[in-house]
ROMIGU-920125 format. One line per 2 residues: number of its first residue (from 1); for each residue x, y, z of C-alpha. Coordinates in pm, 1 decimal. Example, Ala and Ser with C-alpha at 12.3 -4.5 7.8 and 13.67 -1.06 7.14 Angstrom:
<marpas>
1 = 1230.0/-450.0/780.0; 1367.0/-106.0/714.0 $
</marpas>
This chain:
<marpas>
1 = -62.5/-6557.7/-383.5; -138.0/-6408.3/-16.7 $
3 = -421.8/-6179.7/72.2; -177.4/-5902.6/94.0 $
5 = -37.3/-5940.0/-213.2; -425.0/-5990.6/-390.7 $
7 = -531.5/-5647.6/-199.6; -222.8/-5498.8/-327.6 $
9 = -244.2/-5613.1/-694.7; -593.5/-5462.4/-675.9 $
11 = -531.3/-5135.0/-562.1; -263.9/-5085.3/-791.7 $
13 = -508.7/-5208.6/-1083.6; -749.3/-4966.3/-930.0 $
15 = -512.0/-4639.9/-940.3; -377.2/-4705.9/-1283.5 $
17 = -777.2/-4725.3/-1380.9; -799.1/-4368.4/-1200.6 $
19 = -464.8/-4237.2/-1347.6; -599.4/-4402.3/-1697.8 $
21 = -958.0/-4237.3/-1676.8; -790.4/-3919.4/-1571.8 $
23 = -554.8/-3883.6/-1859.2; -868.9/-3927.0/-2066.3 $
25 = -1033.9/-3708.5/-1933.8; -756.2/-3497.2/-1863.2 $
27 = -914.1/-3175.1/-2042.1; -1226.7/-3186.6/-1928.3 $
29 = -1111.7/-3170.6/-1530.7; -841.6/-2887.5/-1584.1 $
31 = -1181.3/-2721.0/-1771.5; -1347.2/-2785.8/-1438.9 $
33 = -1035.1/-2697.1/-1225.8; -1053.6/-2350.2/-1416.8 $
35 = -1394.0/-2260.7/-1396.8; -1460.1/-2358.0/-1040.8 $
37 = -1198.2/-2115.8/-987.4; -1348.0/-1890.7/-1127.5 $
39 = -1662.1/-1899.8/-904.9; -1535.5/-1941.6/-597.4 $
41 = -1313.8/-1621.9/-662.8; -1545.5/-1357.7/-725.3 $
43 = -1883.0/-1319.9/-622.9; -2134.2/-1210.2/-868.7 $
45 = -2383.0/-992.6/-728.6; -2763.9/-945.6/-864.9 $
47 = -2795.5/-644.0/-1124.0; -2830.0/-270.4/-979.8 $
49 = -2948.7/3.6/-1102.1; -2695.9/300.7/-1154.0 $
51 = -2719.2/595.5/-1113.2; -2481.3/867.8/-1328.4 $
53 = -2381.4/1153.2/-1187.0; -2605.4/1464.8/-1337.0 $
55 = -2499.6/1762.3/-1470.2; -2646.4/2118.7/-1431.7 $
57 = -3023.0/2107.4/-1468.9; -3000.4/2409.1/-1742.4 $
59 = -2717.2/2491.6/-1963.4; -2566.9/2796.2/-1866.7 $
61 = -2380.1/2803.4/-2224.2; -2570.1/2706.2/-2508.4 $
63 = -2407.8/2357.0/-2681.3; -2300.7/2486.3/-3030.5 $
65 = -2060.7/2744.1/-2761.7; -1942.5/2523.6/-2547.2 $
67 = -1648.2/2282.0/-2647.4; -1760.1/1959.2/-2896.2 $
69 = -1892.3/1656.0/-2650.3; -1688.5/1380.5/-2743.4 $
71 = -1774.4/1018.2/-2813.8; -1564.7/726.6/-2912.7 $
73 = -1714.0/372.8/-3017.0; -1454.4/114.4/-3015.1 $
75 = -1531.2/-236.8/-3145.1; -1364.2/-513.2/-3046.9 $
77 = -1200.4/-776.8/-3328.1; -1447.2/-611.7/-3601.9 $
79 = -1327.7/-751.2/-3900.1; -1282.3/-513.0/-4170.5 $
81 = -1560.6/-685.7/-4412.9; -1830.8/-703.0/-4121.3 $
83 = -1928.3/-319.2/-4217.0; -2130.7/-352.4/-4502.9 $
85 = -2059.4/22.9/-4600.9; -1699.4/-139.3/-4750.7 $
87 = -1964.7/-348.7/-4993.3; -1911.1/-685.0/-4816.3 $
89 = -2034.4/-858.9/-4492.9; -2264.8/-1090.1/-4350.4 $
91 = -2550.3/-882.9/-4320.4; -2631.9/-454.1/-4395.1 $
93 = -2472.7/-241.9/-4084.4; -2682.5/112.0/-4176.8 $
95 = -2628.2/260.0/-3839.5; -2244.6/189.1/-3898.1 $
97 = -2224.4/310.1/-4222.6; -2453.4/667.0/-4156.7 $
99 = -2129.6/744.7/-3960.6; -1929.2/754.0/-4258.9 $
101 = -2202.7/877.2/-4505.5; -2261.1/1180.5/-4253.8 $
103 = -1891.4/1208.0/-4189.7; -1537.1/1118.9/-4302.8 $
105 = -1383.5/781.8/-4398.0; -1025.0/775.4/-4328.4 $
107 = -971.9/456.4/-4587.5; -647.5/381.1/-4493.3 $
109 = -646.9/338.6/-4083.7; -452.6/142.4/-3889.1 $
111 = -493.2/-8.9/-3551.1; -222.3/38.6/-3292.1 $
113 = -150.2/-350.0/-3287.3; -286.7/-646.2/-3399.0 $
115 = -418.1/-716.0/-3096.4; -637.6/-517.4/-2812.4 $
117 = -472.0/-378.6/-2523.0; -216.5/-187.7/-2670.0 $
119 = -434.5/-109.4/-2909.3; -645.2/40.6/-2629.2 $
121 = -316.2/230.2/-2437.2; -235.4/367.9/-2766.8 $
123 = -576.0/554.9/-2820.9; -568.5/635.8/-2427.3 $
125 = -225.0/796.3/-2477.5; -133.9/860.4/-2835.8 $
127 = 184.9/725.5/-2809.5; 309.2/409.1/-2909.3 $
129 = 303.7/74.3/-2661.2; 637.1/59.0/-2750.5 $
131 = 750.5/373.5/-2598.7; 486.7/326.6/-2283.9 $
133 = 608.2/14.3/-2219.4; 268.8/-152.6/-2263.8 $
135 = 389.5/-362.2/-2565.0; 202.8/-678.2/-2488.8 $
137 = -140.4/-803.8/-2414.4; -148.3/-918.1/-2048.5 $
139 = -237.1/-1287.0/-2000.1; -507.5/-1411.2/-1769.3 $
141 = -383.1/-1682.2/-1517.4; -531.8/-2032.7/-1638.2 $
143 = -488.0/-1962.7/-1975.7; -127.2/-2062.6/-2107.5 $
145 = -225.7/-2358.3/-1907.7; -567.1/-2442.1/-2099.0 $
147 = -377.7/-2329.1/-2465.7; -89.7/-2567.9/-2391.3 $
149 = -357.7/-2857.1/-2327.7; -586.3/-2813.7/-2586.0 $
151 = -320.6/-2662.1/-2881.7; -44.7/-2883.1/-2843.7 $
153 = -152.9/-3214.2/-2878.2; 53.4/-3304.1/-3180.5 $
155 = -243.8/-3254.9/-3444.6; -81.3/-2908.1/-3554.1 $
157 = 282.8/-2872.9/-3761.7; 333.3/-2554.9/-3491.4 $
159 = 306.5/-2570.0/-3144.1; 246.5/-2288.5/-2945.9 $
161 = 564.6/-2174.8/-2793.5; 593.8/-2128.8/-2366.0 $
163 = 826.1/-1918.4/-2169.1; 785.3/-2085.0/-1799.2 $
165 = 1080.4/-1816.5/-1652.5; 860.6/-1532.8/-1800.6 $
167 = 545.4/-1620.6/-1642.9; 709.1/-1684.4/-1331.0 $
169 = 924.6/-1330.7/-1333.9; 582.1/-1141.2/-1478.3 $
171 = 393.0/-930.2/-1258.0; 27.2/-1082.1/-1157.4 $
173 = -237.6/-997.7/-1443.7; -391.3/-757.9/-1219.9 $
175 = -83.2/-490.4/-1205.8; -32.6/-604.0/-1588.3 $
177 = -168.1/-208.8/-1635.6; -77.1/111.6/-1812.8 $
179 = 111.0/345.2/-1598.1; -15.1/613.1/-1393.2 $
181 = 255.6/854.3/-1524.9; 96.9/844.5/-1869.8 $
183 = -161.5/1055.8/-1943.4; -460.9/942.6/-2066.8 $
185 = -739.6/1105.9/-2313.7; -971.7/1174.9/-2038.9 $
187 = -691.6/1343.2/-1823.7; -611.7/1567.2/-2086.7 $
189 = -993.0/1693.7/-2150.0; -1059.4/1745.9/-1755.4 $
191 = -901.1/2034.3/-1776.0; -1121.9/2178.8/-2019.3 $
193 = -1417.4/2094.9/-1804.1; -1536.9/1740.6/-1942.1 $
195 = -1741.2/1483.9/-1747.6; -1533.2/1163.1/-1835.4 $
197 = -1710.5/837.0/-1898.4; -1633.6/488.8/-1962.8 $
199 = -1848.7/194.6/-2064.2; -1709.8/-181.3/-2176.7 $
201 = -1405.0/-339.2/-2253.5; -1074.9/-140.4/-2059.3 $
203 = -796.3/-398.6/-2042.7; -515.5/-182.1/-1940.2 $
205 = -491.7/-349.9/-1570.2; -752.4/-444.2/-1331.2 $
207 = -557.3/-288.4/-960.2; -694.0/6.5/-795.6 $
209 = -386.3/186.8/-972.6; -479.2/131.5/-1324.1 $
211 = -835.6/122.3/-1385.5; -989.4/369.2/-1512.7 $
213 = -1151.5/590.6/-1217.8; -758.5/631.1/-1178.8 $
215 = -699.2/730.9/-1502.6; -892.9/1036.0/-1531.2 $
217 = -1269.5/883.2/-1568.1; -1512.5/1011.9/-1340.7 $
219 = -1752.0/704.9/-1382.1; -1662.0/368.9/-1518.1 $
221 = -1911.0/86.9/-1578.9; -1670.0/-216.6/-1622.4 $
223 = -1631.8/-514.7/-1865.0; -1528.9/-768.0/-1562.5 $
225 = -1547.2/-1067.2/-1736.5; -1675.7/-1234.5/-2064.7 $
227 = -1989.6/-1372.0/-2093.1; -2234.2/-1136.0/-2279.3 $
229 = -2528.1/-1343.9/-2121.4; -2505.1/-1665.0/-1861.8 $
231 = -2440.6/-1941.8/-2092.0; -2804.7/-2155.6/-1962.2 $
233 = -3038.3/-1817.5/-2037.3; -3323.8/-1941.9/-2246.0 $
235 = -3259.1/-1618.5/-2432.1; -2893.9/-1663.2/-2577.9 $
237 = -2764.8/-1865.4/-2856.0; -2420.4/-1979.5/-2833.0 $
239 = -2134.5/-2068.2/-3090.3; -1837.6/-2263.9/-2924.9 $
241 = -1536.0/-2298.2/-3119.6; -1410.7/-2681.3/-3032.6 $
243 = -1077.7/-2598.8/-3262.5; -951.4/-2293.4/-3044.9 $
245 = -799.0/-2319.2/-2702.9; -834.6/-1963.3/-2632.9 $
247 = -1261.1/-2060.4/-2682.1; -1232.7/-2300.3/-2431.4 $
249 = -1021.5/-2102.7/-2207.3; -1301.2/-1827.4/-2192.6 $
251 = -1606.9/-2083.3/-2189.8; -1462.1/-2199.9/-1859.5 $
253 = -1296.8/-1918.2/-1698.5; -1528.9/-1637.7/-1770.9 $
255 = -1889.5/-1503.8/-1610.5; -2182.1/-1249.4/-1674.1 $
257 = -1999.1/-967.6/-1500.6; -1944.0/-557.3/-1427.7 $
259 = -1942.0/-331.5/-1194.4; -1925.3/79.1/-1146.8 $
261 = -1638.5/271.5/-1042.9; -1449.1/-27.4/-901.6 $
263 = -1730.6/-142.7/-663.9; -1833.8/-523.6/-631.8 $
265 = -1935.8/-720.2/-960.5; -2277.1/-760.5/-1031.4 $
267 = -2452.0/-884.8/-1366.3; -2569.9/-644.7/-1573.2 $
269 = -2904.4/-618.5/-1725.8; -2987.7/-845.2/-2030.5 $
271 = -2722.8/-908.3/-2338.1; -2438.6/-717.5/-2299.5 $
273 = -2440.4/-511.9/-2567.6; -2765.5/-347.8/-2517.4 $
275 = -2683.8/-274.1/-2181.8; -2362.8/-134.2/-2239.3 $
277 = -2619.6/72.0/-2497.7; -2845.8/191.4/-2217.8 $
279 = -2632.9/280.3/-2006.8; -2451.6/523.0/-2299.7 $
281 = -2830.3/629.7/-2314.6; -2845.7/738.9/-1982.0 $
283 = -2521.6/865.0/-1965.9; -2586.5/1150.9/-2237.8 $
285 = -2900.5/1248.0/-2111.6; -2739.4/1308.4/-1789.0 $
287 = -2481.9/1504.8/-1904.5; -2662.3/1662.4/-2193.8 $
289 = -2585.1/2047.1/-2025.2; -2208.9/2006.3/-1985.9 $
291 = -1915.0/1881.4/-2207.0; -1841.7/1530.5/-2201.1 $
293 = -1586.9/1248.3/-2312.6; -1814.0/902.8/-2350.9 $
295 = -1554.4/629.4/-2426.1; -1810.0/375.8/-2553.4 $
297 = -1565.8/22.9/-2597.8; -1793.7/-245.0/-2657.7 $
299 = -1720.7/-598.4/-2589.6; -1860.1/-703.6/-2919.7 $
301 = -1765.8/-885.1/-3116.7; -1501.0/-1067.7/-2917.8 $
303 = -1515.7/-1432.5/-2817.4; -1680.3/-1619.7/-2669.3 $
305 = -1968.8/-1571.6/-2971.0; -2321.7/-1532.4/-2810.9 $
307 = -2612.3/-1338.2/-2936.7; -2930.8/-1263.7/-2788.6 $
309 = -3232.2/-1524.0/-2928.2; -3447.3/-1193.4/-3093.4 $
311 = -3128.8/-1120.0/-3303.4; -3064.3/-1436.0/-3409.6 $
313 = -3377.6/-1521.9/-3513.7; -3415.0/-1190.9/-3707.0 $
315 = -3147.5/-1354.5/-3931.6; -3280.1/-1662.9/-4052.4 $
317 = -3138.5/-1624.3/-4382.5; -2843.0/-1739.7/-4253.2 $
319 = -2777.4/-2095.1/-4309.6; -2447.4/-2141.5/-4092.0 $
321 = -2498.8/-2130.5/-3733.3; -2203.3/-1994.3/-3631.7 $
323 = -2182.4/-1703.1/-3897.7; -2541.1/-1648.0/-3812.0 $
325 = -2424.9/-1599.3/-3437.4; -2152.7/-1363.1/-3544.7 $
327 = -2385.7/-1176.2/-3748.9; -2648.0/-1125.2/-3482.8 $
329 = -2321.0/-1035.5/-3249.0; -2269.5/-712.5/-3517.2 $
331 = -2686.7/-658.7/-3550.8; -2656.3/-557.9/-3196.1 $
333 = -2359.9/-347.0/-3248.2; -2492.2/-137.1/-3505.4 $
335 = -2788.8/-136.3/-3356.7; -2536.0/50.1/-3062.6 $
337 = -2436.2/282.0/-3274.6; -2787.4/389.2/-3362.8 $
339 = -2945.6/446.0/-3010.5; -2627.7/601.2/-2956.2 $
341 = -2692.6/934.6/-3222.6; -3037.8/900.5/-3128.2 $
343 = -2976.5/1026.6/-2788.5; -2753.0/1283.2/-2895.8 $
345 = -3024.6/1393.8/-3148.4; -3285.5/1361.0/-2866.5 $
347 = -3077.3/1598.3/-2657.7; -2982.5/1867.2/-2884.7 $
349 = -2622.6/1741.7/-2890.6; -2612.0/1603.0/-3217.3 $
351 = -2417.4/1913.7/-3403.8; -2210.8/1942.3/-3142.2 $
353 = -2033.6/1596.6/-3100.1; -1745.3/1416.6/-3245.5 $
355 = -1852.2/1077.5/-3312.5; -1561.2/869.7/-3378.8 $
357 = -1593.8/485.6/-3485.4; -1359.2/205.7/-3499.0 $
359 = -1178.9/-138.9/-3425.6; -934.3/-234.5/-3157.3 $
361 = -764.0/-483.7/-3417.4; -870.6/-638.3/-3717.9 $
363 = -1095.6/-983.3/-3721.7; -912.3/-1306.1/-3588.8 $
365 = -862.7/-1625.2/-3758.5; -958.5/-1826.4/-3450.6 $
367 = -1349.4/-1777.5/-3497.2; -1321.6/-2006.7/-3855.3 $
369 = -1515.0/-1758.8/-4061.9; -1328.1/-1707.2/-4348.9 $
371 = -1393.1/-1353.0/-4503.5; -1398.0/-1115.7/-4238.1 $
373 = -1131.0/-888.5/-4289.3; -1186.9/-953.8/-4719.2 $
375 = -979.2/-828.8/-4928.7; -706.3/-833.8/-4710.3 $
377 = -517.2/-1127.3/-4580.1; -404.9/-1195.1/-4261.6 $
379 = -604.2/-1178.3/-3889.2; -548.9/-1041.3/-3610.1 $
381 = -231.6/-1151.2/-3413.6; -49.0/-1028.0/-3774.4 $
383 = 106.0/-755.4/-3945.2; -60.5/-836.3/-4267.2 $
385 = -373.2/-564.2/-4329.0; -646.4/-817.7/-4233.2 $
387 = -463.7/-754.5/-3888.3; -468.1/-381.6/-3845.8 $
389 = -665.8/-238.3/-4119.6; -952.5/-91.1/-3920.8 $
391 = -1284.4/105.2/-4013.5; -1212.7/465.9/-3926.7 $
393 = -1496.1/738.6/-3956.6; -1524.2/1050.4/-3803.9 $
395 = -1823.2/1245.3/-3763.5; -1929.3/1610.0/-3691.1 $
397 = -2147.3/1804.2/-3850.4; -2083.9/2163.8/-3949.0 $
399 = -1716.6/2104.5/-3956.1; -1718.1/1762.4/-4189.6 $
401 = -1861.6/1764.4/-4504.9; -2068.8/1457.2/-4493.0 $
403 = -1940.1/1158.0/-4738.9; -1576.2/1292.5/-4735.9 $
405 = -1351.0/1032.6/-4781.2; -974.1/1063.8/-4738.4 $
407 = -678.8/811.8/-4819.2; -418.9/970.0/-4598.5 $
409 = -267.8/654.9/-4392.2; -405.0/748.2/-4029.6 $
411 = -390.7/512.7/-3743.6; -535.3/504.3/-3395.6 $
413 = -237.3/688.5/-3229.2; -418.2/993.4/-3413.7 $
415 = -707.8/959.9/-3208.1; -534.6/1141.7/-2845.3 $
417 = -430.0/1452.4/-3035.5; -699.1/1522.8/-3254.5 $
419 = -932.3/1514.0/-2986.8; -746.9/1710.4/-2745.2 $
421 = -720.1/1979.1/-3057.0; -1064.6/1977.0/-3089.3 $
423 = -1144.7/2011.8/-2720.2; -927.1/2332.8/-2738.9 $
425 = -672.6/2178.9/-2475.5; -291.6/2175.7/-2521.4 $
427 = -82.5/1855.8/-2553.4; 144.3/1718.7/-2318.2 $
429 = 458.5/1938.9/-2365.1; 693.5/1671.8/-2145.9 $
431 = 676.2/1350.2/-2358.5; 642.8/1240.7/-2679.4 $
433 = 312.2/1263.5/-2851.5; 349.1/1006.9/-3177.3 $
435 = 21.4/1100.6/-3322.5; -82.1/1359.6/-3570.0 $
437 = -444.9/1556.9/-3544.0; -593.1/1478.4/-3823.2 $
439 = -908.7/1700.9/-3828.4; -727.6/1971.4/-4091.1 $
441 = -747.9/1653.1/-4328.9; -1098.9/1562.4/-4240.7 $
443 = -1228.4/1915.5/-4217.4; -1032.5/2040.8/-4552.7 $
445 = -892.2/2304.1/-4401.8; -481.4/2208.1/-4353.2 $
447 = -275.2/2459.3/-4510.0; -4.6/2141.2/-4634.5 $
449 = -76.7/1806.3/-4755.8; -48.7/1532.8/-4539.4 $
451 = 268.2/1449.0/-4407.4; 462.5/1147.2/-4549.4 $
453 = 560.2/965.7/-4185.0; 618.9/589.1/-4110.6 $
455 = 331.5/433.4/-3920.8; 532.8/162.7/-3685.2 $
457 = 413.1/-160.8/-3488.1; 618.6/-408.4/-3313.2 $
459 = 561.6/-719.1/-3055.8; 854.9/-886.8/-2959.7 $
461 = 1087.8/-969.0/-3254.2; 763.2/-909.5/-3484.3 $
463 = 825.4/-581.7/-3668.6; 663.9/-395.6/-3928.4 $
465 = 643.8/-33.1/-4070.0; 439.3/166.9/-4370.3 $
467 = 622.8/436.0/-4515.6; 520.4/609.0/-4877.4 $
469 = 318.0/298.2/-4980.5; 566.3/38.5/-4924.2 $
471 = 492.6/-217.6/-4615.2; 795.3/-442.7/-4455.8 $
473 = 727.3/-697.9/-4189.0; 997.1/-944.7/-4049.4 $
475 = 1043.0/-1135.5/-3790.8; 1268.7/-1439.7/-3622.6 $
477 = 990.0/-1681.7/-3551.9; 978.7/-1788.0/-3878.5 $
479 = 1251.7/-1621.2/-3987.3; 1111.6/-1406.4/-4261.7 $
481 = 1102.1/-1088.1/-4474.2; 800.8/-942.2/-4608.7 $
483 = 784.9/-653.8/-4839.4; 479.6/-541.3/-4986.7 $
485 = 437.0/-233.0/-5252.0; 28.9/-123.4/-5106.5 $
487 = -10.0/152.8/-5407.0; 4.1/-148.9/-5667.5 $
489 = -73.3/-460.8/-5414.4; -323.2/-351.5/-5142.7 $
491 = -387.1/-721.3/-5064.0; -54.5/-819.6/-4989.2 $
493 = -20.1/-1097.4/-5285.3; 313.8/-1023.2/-5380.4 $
495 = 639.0/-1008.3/-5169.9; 881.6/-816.8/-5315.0 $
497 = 1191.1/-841.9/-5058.1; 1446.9/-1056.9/-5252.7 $
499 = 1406.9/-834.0/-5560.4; 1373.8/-532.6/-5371.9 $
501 = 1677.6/-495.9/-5095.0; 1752.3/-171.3/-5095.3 $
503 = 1406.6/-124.6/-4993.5; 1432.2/-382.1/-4739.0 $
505 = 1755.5/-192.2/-4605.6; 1590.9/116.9/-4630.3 $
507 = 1248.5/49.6/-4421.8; 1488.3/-188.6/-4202.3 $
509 = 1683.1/134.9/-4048.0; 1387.0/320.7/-3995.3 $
511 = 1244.1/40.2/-3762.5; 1593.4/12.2/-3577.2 $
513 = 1609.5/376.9/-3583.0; 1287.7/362.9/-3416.3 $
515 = 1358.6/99.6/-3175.6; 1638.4/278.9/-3058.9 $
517 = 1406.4/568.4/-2922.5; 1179.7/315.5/-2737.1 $
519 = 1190.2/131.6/-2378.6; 1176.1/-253.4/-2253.7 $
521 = 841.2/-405.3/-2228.2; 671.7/-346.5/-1874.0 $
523 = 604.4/-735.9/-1847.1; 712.3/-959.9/-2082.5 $
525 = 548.2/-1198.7/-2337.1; 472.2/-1569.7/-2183.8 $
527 = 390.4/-1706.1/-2513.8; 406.8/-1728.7/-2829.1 $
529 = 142.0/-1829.6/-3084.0; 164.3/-1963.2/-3433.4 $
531 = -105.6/-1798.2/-3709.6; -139.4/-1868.8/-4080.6 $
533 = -215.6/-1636.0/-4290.8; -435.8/-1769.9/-4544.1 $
535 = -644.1/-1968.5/-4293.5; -865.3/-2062.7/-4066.0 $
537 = -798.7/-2239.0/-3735.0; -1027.1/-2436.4/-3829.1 $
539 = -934.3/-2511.8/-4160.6; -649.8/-2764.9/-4173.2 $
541 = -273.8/-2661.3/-4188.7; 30.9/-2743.7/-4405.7 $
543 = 408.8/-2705.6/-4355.2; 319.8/-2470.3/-4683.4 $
545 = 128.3/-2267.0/-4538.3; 313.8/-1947.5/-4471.3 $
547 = 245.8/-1848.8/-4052.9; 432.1/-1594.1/-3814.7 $
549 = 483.3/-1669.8/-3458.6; 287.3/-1376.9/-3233.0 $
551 = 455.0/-1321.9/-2920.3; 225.2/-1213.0/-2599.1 $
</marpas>
């Protein structure tokens, strides 16, 4: 053999060891890929102090006269058993609870979707994604790419399903946003002379256009990324979910990130939670002499599960490390709540404030703990109650009777007009408003009972509707009825659609009645994601098990 021929053999031997270590490591580098990325495209600057704009040094109308302050606490994937004030849960959520003790439980709630953003559009707007046009949730760039990696590697009897023309047709995530022409909760209380705040978690588009200094908040301290403390502080504990892409899509991609009214990031101030929590502080002290809307949307307890060291250790009795994560994750947010009507006691607002708690979504199925949204079945990413049955108290004193508890179905459309009733302002009289106020029911004072009305959802060629008790969900992806009778079956055990078709017909027009009245999706789904019902991600999965498809 000539020396050509030797140097060539050997250099091909040499790239098929590359191209062989590569594919080996294949995950690990596109983890890299993704994260240095991430760095070198943002900036993170050192924490800063801010500053919220003050209100009048005196009152010149005493608060009990002047219209309720407002204040809504959103939690993010709460599962419906993490409050222990529904008798289950990891650990005892008091501060939680005390809203619904002092208050109203609405025990049949819904969330808008089963997953956030429209979720979060559909409290901004009360009116249904569907008819915004903000039908799904807008996907970061990097992560079909990490989900297709890491899901599809022929372990699972479902693959995740990929729309390539989509992604390329869809708008950048950025300008994935809620449109200007809708008008949002805080837009509708300006009027009526709130200060509008925002704290956390927006996720209705990151451009100038959409955030939420353009959508009628006056300040806005900004969920930028994900990380609720750097991953290397000595005083976090972390929980990484090796089963679920989307874990390892946010491990890599995401940093210790916010910023105020649209200025540069910077990282905020200890774990995430808390600081979201002083800055709610400070925000009601400064505007403890004027009205305000204080749109409190924490970031807890999403993924990627990290709690601060002091609340983990608090909960030794926890054997499981990761439920003992998850737990501390909801210590801190109850311990939220409680600072939170502390400093409206401390400032003489407590009478005077609507305090209204609850859940983008219900608790997913990709964090492996099994009973967070017990009894119910399903996660979120479904239409079965685990999905959107939500914890939904509203407190204010004088005008609730404390412990009230009322089984009308309500859902978080209901939020926009009750509000806007209460502030005294008018609703939008050129559009659709799809919620109800609910406050006669909560308040005892509506002259009729409450109205029998379908409560809708839909996401793609995923539909579902609750009308009068009785629950249908269908779908193509599988291609599947359910029907569900919630008076007698409130956990969902019993499908009733083959004996039941006139029922199916019946709750089948009202959807497609529906759907007539609504628009196209602003930008369409890119995937779509397979979830069982019954279980885990971790857990292992059969061709038995029954699963829906979740476009988004």
């Amino acid at each position: 053999m000539k020396k050509w021929q030797i140097y060539s053999l050997a250099a091909a031997v040499i790239v098929a060891g590359l191209a062989g270590t590569a594919y080996a490591f294949r995950k690990d580098i596109v983890l890299y890929a993704v994260a240095t990325r991430a760095r070198d495209a943002t900036n993170v600057a050192p924490n800063r102090e801010i500053i919220w704009e003050k209100g009048p040094e005196a009152a010149s109308v005493p608060a009990g006269k002047r219209p309720p302050n407002i204040v809504v606490i959103l939690a993010d994937d709460l599962g419906f058993n993490d409050i222990s004030y529904f008798g289950g849960g990891l650990i005892e959520t008091p501060n939680i609870d005390a809203l619904a003790k002092t208050g109203a439980n609405f025990s049949h709630a819904y969330a808008g979707t089963a997953a956030c953003a429209p979720s979060r559009a559909m409290i901004m707007t009360g009116r249904y994604g569907t008819r915004t046009g903000f039908e799904f949730t807008p996907t970061p760039p990097g992560m079909t790419t990490i989900v297709d990696l890491f899901y599809n590697d022929g372990t699972r009897p479902h693959e995740m399903i990929f729309d390539k023309q989509a992604a390329e047709n869809a708008p950048p995530f950025r300008e994935q946003g809620l449109p200007g022409s809708e008008i949002t909760l805080a837009e509708a209380l300006k009027p009526q002379g709130y200060h509008t705040m925002h704290i956390g978690k927006w996720h209705l588009g990151n451009s100038p256009e959409f955030i939420p200094n353009a959508q009628g908040f006056d300040e806005s301290v900004m969920l930028e990324s994900g990380l609720f403390l750097p991953e290397d502080s000595p005083v976090v504990v972390n929980a990484k979910l090796p089963f679920d892409p989307f874990d390892q899509f946010l491990w890599a991609r995401m940093q210790y990130a916010t910023s105020y009214n649209g200025g540069e990031w910077f990282e905020p101030e200890g774990y995430l939670t808390d600081f979201y929590t002083d800055e709610a502080v400070k925000a009601i002290e400064a505007n403890r002499n004027r009205p305000f809307f204080l749109y409190l949307a924490h970031w807890a307890v999403h993924t990627p599960l990290q709690a601060s060291r002091a609340d983990y250790d608090a909960l030794s009795e926890i054997e499981n490390e990761r439920e003992r994560v998850y737990a501390a994750m909801i210590r801190a947010l109850d311990r939220s709540v409680g600072r939170v009507m502390e400093a409206l006691k401390q400032n003489g607002l407590e009478e005077n404030t609507i305090v209204i708690f609850s859940s983008d979504n219900g608790g997913p199925g990709y964090i492996g703990i099994p009973d967070v949204n017990k009894p119910y079945r399903g996660w979120k990413l479904t239409y079965f109650e685990g999905g959107i049955r939500v914890p939904f108290f509203v407190r204010w004193p004088g005008k609730i009777e404390p412990g009230t508890e009322q089984d009308m179905p309500v859902a978080h459309l209901d939020i926009f007009p009750t509000l806007v009733a209460a502030a005294g302002a008018p609703l939008p009289a050129d559009r659709v408003i799809d919620g109800i106020d609910i406050l006669p029911y909560a308040t005892d004072t509506a002259s009729e009972p409450a109205p029998e009305r379908p409560i809708f959802w839909r996401d793609g060629h995923y539909h579902a509707v609750r009308m009068n008790g009785w629950k249908l969900q269908y779908l193509a992806r599988p291609d599947k009825v359910w029907l569900f009778n919630l008076n007698e079956d409130p956990t969902e055990q019993h499908n009733l659609a083959k004996e039941n078709p006139e029922k199916v017909a019946e709750l089948k027009a009202l959807i497609e009645a529906h759907d007539a009245t609504q628009r196209e999706p602003l930008f369409p789904a890119v995937a779509e994601m397979p979830v069982t019902i019954d279980k885990t991600l971790e857990e292992e999965t059969t061709p038995e098990d029954e699963y829906i498809y979740w476009p988004g």
